[in-house]
C-alpha positions in Angstrom: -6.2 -11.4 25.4 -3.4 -12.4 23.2 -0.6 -9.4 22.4 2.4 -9.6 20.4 4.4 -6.5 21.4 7.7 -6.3 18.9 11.0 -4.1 19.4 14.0 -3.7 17.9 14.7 -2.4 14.4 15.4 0.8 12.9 17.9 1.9 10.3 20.9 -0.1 9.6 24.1 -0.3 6.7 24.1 -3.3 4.7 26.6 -5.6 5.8 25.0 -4.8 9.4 23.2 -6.7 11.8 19.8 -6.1 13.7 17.9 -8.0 16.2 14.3 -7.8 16.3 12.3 -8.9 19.8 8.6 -10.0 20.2 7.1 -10.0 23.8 4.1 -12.4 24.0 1.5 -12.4 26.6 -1.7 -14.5 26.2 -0.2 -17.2 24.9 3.2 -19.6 26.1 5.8 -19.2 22.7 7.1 -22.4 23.5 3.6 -24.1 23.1 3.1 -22.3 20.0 4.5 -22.2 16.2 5.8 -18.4 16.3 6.7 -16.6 13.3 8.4 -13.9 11.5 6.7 -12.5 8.6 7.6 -9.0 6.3 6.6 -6.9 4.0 8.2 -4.6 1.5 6.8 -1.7 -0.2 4.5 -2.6 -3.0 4.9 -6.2 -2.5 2.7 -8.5 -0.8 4.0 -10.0 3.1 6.0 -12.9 3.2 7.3 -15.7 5.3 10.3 -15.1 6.6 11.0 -17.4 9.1 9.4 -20.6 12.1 10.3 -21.7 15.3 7.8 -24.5 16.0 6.5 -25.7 19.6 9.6 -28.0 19.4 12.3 -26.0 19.1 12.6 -26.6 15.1 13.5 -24.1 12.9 12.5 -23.3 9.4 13.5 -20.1 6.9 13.2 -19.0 3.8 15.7 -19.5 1.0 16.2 -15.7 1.3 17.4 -15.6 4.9 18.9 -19.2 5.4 21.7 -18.6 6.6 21.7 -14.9 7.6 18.8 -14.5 10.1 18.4 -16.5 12.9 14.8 -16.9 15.0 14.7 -18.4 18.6 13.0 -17.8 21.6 13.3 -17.1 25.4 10.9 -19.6 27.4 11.4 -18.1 30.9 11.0 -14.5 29.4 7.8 -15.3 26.5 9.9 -14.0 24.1 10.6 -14.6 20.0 13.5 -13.0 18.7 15.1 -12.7 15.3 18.5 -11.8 14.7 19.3 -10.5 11.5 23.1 -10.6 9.5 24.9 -9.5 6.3 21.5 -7.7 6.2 20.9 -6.1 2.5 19.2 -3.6 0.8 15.9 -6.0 -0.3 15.8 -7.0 3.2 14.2 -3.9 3.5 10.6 -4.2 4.8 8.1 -3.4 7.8 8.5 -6.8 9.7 5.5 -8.8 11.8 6.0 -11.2 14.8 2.9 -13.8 14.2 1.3 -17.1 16.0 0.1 -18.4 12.6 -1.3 -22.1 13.1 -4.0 -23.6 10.7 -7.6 -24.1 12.5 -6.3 -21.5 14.7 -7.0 -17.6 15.1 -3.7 -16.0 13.9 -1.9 -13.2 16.2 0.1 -10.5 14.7 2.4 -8.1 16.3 2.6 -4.3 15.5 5.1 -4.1 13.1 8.6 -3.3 13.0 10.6 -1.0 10.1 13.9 -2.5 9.3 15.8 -0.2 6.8 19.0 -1.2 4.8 20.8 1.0 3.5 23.0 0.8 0.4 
């Protein structure tokens, strides 16, 4: 049984940073494309950002540069760190294992606030 278990989070100033963690069990992260999705009120979820089974990373244009995935091979673990956060980074955020002809995994959600 696959679990995504995600941490981290909470209420934060803009300007400030926040580090969001995803415990895996079920599946290796380093054998898998692992993901970081959100989703803001009234809007549909988004990409946010990819680290895939080789190590490469990928973001969106509205994090590039600002938030940084990677992951912990020994320890199963995705993280995504988050700078100069701002207010429309705002959103309930998902760790996934999204890979086509594959079942997708979610985590639980996390709530990342940024206040103005």
């Amino acid at each position: 049984q696959v679990q995504l278990v995600q941490s981290g989070g909470g209420l934060v100033q803009a300007g400030g940073s926040l580090i969001l963690s995803c415990a895996a069990s079920g599946i290796i992260v380093s054998l898998n494309p692992m993901s970081w999705y959100r989703q803001a009120p009234g809007k549909q979820r988004e990409w946010v950002a990819t680290i895939s089974s080789d190590g490469k990373t990928n973001y969106a244009d509205s994090v590039e540069g600002r938030f940084t995935i990677s992951r912990d091979a020994a320890k199963n673990m995705v993280y995504l760190q988050m700078n100069s956060l701002k207010s429309e980074d705002t959103a309930v955020y998902y760790c996934a294992r999204i890979q086509i002809g594959y079942y997708s995994y979610w985590g639980q959600g996390t709530q990342v606030t940024v206040s103005s």
